[in-house]
N, C-alpha and C positions, 0 to 999 in steps of 0.2 A: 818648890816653885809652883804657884798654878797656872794652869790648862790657857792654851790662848785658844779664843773664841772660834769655833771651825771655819766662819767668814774670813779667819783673820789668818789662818796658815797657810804658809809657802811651803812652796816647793823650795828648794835653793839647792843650784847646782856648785858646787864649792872644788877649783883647782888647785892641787899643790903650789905653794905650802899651806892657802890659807885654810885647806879641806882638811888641814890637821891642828887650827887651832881649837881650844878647849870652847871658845865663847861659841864653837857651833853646835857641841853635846849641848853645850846649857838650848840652846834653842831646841835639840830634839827632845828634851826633857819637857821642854813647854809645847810639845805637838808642832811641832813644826818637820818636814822632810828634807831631809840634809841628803843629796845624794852624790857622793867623793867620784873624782877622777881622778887615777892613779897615776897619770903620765904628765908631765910638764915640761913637755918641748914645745909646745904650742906658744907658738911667739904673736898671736891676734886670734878673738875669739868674736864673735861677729854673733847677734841677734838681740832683740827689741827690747827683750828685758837685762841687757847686761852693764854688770856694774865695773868699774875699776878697781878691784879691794886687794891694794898690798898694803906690804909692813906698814908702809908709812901711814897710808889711809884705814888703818885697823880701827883706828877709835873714831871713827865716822860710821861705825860698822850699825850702831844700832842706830843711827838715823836712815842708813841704806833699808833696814828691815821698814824703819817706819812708813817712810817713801813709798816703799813696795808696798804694803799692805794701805799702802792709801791710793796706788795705782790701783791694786785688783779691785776693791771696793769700786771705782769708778768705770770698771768694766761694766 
């Protein structure tokens, strides 16, 4: 897989269970920072850049990436 553009990498903070699906190694593989929270009692997660990503919404996953790398760009 190649490099995604340094402009173009996220941070992503990823909650169980979605912090243990595989499509998030494939992004650290492409330079991207995956960083896991190991606890998942948290019933509401509150800040500017957060996305909704369960099971259901999984395959919406790489337009959430895209979204996001077209916010930071406009920072």
């Amino acid at each position: 897989m190649g490099k995604t553009p340094a402009a173009k990498r996220l941070v992503i903070v990823a909650y169980p269970p979605a912090s243990r699906w595989p499509e998030l190694a494939e992004l650290e593989e492409k330079g991207h920072t995956i960083r896991r929270i190991d606890y998942e009692d948290a019933d509401l997660i509150l800040g500017e850049t957060c996305w909704r990503m369960a099971e259901p919404l999984r395959k919406y996953l790489p337009n959430a990436i895209k979204a996001a790398q077209a916010a930071k760009g406009a920072k």
